[in-house]
N, C-alpha and C positions, 0 to 999 in steps of 0.2 A: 434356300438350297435349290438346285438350279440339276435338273436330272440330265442325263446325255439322251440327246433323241437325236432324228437321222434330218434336221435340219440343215437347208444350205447355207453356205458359207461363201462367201465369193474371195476368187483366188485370181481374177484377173481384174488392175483398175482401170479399165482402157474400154473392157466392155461396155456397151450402152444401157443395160443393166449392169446396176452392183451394187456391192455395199457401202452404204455411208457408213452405218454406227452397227458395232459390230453387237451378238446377244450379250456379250461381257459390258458394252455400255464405251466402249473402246472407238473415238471417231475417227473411221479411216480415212475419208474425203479421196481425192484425188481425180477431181474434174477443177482445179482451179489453177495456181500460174507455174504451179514447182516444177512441170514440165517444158516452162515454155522455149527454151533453149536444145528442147529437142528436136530434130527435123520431123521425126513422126506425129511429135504434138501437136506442132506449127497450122494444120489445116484447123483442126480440131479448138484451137486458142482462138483463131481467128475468125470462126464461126460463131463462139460466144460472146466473144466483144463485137462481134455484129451486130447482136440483141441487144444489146444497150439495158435501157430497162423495160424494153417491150416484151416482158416473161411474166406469167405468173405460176403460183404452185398449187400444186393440188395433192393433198394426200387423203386417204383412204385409213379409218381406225376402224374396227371393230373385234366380236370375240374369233378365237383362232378356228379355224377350220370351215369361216363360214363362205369363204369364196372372194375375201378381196382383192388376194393380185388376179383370180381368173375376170373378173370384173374389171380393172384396169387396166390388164390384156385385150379385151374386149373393146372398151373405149377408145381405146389409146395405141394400139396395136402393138405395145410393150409386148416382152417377155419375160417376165418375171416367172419366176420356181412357182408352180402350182400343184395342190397337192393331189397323190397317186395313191387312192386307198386301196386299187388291186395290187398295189406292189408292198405298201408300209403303214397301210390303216390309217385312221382317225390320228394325224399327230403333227406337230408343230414342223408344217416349211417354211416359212418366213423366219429368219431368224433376226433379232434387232430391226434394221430400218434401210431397204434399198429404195436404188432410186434410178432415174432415168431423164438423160436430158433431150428432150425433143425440140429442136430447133424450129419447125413447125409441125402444125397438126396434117398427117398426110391423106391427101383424098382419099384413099380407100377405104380410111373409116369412115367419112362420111360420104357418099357417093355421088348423094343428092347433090351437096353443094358445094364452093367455094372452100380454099384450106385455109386456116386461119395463118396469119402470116406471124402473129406472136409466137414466142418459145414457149415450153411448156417445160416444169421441173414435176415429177412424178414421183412423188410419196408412198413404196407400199410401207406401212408399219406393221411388226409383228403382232400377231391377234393376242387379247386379253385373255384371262381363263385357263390357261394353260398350267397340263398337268406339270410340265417340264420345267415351268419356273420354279415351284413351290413357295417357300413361305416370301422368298424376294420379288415375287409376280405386283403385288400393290408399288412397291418403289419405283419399279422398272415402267410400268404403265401409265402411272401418272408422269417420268419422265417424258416417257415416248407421246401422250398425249398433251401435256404443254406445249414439246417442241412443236409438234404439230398447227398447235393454234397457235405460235408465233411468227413461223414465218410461211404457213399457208394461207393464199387466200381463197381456197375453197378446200373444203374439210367436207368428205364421203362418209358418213357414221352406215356400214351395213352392219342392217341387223335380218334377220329369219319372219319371215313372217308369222310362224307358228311361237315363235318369243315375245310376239308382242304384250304386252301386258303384265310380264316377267322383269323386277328388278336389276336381277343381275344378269339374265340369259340373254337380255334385250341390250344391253350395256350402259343401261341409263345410268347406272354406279360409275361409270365413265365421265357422264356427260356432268355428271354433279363438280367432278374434280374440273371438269372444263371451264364450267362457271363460273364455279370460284374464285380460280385461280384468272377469268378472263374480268372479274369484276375488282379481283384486287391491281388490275395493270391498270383497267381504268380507272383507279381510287388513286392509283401512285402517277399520272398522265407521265407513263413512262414512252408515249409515241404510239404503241400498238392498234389501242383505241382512242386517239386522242380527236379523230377528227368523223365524220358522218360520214367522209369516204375510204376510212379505215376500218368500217365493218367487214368482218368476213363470211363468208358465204357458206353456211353450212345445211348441207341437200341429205338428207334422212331418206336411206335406200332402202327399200321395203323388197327382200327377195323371197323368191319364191312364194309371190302372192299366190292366194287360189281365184278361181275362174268367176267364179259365185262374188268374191268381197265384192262388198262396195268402196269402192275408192274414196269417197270424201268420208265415211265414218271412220275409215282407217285413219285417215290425214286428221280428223277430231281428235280421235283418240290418243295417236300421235302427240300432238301439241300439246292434249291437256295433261300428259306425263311430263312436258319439256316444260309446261306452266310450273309444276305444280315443285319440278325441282329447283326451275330459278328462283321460287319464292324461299325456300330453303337458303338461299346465299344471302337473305335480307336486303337485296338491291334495292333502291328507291328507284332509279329507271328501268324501261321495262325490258324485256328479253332484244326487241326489236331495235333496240340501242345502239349493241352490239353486233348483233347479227341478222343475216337475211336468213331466214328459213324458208324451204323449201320441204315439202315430202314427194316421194315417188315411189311409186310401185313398179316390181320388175317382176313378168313370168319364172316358171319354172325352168329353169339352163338346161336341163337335162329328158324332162316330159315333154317340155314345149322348146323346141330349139330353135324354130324359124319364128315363133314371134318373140323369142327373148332377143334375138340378131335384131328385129325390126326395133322393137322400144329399146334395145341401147342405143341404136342408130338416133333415133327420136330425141333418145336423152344427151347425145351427144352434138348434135344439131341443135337442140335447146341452150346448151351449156355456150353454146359459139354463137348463135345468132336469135336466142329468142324463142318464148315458146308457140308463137302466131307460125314465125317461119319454118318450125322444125313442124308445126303438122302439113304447113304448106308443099312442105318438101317433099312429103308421102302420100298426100291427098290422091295420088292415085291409087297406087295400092289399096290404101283406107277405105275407100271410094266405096265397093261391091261390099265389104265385109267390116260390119258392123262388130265385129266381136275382136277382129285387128286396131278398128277404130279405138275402142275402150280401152285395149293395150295402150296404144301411141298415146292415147290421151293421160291414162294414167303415168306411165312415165314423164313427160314430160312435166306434172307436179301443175297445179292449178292455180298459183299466186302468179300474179302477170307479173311477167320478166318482160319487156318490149326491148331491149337490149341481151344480145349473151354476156353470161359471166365473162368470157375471154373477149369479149370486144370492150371491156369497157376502158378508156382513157387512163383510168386513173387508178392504181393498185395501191398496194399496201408496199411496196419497193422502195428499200433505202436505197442498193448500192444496185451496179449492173451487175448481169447474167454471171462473169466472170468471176466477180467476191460475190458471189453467194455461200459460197461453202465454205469461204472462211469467215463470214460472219453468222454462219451458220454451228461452225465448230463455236464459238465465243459463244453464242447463245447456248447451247447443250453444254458445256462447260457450266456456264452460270447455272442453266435448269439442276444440274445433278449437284451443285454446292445448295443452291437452293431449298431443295424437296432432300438436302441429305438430312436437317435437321442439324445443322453448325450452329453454334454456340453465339448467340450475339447477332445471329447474320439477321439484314434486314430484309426482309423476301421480297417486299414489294418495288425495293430499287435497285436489284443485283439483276436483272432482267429489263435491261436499255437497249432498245434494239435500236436508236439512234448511237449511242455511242458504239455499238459494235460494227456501227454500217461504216464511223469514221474509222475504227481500228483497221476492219477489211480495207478499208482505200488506201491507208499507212502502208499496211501487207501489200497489196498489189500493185498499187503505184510506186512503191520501193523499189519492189521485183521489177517492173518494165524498167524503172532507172536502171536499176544495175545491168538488166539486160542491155537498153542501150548502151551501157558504160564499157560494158565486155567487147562488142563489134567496132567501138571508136580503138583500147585497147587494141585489139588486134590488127587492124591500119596502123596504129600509133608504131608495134613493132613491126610493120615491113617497114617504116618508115625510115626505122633505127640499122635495119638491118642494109637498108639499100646507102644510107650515111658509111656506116663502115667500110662495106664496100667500096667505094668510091670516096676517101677519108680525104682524096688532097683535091677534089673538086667541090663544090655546093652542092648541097639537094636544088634541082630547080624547082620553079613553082611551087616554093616551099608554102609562101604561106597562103595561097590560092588552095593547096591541098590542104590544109588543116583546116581550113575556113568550108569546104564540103565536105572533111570528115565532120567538125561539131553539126553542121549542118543534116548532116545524115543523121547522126545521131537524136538531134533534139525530133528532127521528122517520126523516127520510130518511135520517141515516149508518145508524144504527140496523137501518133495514133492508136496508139494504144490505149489511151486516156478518156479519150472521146466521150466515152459512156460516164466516167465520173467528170465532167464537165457540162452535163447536159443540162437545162433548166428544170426538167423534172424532181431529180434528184436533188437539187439546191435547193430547189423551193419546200421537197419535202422535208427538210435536216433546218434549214431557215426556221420554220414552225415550229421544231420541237427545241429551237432554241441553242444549236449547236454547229460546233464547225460544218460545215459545207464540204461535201467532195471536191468542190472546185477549188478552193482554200485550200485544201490537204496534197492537188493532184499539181497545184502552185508551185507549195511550198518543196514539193519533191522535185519539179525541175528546177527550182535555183540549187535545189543539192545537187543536182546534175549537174547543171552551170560549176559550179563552184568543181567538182570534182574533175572535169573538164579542165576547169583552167586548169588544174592542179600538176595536169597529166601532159599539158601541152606546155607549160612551163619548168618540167625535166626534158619533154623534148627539146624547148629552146635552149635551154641548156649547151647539152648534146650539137647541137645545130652552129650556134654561135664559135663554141670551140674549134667546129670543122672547117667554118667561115675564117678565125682568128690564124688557122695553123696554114688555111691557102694565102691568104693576106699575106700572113707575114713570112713565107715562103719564095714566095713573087717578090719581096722587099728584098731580102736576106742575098738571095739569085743576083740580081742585077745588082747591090751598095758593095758584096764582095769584092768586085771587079774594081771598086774607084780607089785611087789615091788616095789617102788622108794630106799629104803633103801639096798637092795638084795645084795648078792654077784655077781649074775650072770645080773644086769639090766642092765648093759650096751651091752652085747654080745645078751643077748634077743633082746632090745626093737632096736636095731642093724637091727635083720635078721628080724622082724616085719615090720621096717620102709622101708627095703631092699625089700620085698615081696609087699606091698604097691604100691612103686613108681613103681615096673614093672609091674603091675596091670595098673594102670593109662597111663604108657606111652605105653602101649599096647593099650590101650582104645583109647587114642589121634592119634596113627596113623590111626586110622580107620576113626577117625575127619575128614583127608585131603582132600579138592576139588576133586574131581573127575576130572581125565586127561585131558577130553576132554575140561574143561572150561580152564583149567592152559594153554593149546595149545591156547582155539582160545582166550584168551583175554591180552594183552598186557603187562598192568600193574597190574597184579590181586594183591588182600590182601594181605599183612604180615603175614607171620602163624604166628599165636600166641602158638602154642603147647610148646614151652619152655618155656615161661615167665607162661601159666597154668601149668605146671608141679615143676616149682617153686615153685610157691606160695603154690604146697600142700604141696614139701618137706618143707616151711615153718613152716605150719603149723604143721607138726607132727614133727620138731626140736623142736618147741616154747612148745610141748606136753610134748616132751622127759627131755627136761632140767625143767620143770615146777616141773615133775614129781619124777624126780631125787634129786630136793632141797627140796620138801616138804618132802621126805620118808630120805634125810639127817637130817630133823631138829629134825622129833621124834624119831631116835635114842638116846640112854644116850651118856653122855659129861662127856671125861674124866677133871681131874686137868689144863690138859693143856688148853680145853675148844672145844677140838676136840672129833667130834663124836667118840663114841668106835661101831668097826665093829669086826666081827671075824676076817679077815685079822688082823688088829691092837694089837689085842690080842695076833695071832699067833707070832709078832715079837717082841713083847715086852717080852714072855717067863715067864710072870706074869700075871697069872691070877686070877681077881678081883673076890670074890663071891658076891652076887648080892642075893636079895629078889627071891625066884622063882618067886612069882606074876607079878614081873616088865616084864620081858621079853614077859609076855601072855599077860598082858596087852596094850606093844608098838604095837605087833601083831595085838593085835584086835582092836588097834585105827589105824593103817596100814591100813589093810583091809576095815576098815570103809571108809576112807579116802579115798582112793580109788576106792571104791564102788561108793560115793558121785561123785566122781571128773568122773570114766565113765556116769554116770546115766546122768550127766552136760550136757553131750560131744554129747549125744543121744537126751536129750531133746534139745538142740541148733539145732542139724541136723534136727528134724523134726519142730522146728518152722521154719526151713531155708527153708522147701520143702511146708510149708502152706504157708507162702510166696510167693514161687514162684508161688506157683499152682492159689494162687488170686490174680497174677498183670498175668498168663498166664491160661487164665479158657481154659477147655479142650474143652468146644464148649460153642453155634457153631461158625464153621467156617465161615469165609467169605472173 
């Protein structure tokens, strides 16, 4: 049962705080691609796929009210909800699991030095212990704490210093479910901890130490509670298998305000560059005051780091910056089938964070096809639109244009892709034995390819017809005029029908695919350009000889029963007088004849193009 308290809720997903997974266990997301067709998203998409896989995550667990997002705020110079006991007491702000994507770490938190040029994904999770969950607080906790160790690679446990040595106040009942659940991923070599540089880094914040502790009894004491539960999971390798541990100690936030600012500074400088250079980075300060000294020193945790957590080359990243939250949503899916307690379910292989990093690539590399597929589409209809227009001319430079629309097109998957193409990411998903982002980010631009051609093969369509109806337009125009009976109709309607078809087969090479689809796709279409170039010389044969026996018939017909032409005349050396009237007469039923038979030819073509034009209306598009 789950009480109403005055926890926030985020109601904007655009903000740089908000919510992923809401207290109902509900995943919001909405830093990943579903925006990327909108102009406002557009900076913001293109900033994350800048990151490639050079991000890592960091979340922050512990019990509620003990200061995690002000701490994260602090480091990280987030704004996360912190809580206001002069206004609503001792009670749950953090609700479910926000988060924050910092593109880099920016110098003002750390002043001393250098901004770390990796991304950063920021974890605050909702505190444990809370009255406001009630009997559902165990389900909900161990969810929010697995996700946490699956796709952080550095994990913040605060706990109080006055809690140290307290079971459940310290959240070491926490840390056991972490174990466990981190030792049965590595019993299943589900990818998480599969390799030595798949540990994750978990830094034990010791707050509100007093002035007096001693720091290394503390960091003893420490460890041999984190001992004493690993041995509890029965592991045969040891704690340091899995993970790097760290302890530090922070001042009081509120008694000591300028040196809690100094030792996060310290610890945030350690986290990035080491803990040699984060005291180097203070050594002046530190310098005169021996008691600031002991601060910076404690914070920064005393197992030698010679490298920052954020600098190091190699993370725990399947997928880039951009699928993260959707292979994010697939894990927490899986965690909550998991830890629900399903009938049959195998717990230790429903949590694949290699196959969730291909699922996210399917997801987001889909999404950039389609997106590219939608900007080739809308060229595709001016393209149609400016044909209608213009229906008794050609598109010029037809297929020069379609050859930089696909061209445009593949440019934007292309870049968009980048980060699942890199060798990092392949060589991580290689290992665990499984398709490759680069495989996956492949096999989605030949569905592009493929859907491309699909699209420019209704426009050839479209294209050919416009070509077919000027062709034979031009034909139609000038064969009108000819005699069928004539001395000269066969040598005419000859270089008529000749001008014609290179008309046409001119118009058809401009039809052909554009190169770049004929390269990437295997088996492309059959041109059809000679079997359409056929069927017109058809069509203006079946003209010619039509044309040629009608204007034979109404000629006069000698004795023999054969037409009389002037040729026939000339060789016979006998020539017949004849009514004058007859000869004006054949003439002018010629001409008629022919007049009728063009007028046909013209009214056919354009019921063929209302036709067309009402099974292909010119909008709108969709």
């Amino acid at each position: 049962v789950e009480l109403p308290g005055l926890c926030v809720e985020s109601t904007d997903s655009r903000m740089k705080e908000r919510q992923l997974i809401t207290s109902s266990g509900r995943f919001v997301g909405g830093g990943g691609i579903a925006g990327v067709g909108d102009a406002g998203n557009l900076k913001s998409q293109d900033e994350l796929r800048a990151a490639g896989v050079q991000y890592h995550v960091v979340g922050v667990i512990g019990c509620q009210s003990g200061g995690k997002s002000s701490l994260l705020n602090a480091l990280f110079d987030t704004k996360f909800p912190v809580l206001d006991t002069s206004i609503n007491g001792r009670q749950r702000t953090t609700c479910g699991i926000w988060t924050a994507h910092l593109l880099q770490i920016p110098n003002c938190i750390l002043p001393q030095s250098r901004a770390s040029q990796n991304a950063l994904v920021v974890l605050d999770i909702e505190g444990t212990d809370s009255r406001e969950r009630g009997e559902g607080a165990r389900y909900f906790e161990s969810c929010t704490t697995l996700f946490a160790l699956a796709v952080c690679d550095v994990i913040l446990l605060n706990i109080w210093f006055n809690d140290l040595g307290r079971y459940q106040a310290s959240s070491f009942e926490l840390l056991e479910v972490v174990f466990a659940e981190a030792k049965r991923l590595r019993d299943s070599e589900s990818g998480i901890f599969s390799s030595r540089d798949g540990k994750a880094e978990l830094l034990i914040v010791v707050r509100d130490a007093e002035q007096d502790a001693d720091t290394q009894e503390v960091r003893n004491v420490v460890l041999s509670d984190l001992e004493q539960i690993w041995r509890r999971t029965e592991a045969v390798n040891p704690m340091s298998s899995l993970f790097n541990l760290r302890v530090v100690l922070l001042p009081h936030k509120i008694y000591l305000p300028d040196q809690f600012v100094t030792a996060v500074s310290a610890l945030g400088n350690s986290m990035l560059h080491g803990q040699a250079k984060a005291v180097s980075q203070l050594s002046k300060q530190i310098e005169s005051d021996a008691e600031l000294k002991t601060v910076v020193e404690a914070s920064v945790g005393a197992m030698p780091l010679v490298s920052g957590i954020f600098d190091q080359k190699k993370s725990r990243k399947y997928v880039p910056l951009d699928g993260f939250e959707v292979m994010a949503a697939s894990t927490w899916e899986a965690i909550q089938i998991q830890l629900g307690g399903e009938a049959g379910s195998d717990r230790a292989s429903r949590l694949d964070l290699p196959k969730f990093a291909v699922m996210a690539a399917q997801f987001q590399c889909g999404q950039y096809a389609n997106h590219a597929l939608d900007q080739a589409r809308r060229n595709l209809d001016l393209m149609k639109e400016e044909m209608f227009d213009h229906w008794d001319s050609p598109l010029p430079n037809y297929r020069k244009r379609c050859s930089e629309l696909c061209s445009a097109a593949l440019q934007v998957y292309d870049n968009c892709v980048k980060g699942y193409t890199s060798s990092e990411s392949e060589a991580q998903l290689q290992a665990d034995g499984v398709e490759s982002l680069r495989e996956t980010a492949n096999r989605k631009r030949q569905q592009l390819l493929t859907q491309l051609e699909s699209a420019l093969l209704d426009l050839r369509e479209l294209y050919v017809s416009s070509c077919r109806y000027c062709s034979q337009s031009m034909f139609d125009g000038e064969f009108g005029s000819v005699l069928g009976g004539s001395d000269q109709f066969d040598r005419v309607s000859r270089r008529i029908r000749d001008k014609a078809h290179k008309d046409f087969e001119a118009s058809l090479k401009q039809a052909k695919l554009p190169d770049v689809l004929l390269r990437g796709i295997e088996a492309s279409s059959v041109d059809t350009s000679a079997g359409e170039l056929a069927e017109f010389d058809e069509y203006m044969t079946e003209q010619i000889e039509e044309r040629q026996r009608t204007g034979a018939a109404l000629l006069p017909v000698g004795a023999d029963g054969r037409p009389i032409s002037a040729e026939s005349i000339a060789l016979s050396g006998q020539p017949k007088k004849a009514p004058w009237w007859r000869s004006v007469l054949i003439r002018g039923l010629i001409l008629a004849f022919n007049y009728w038979q063009a007028t046909r030819s013209q009214s056919d073509a354009r019921r063929q193009q209302q036709r067309f034009e009402k099974d292909h209306p010119i909008a709108p598009f969709f």
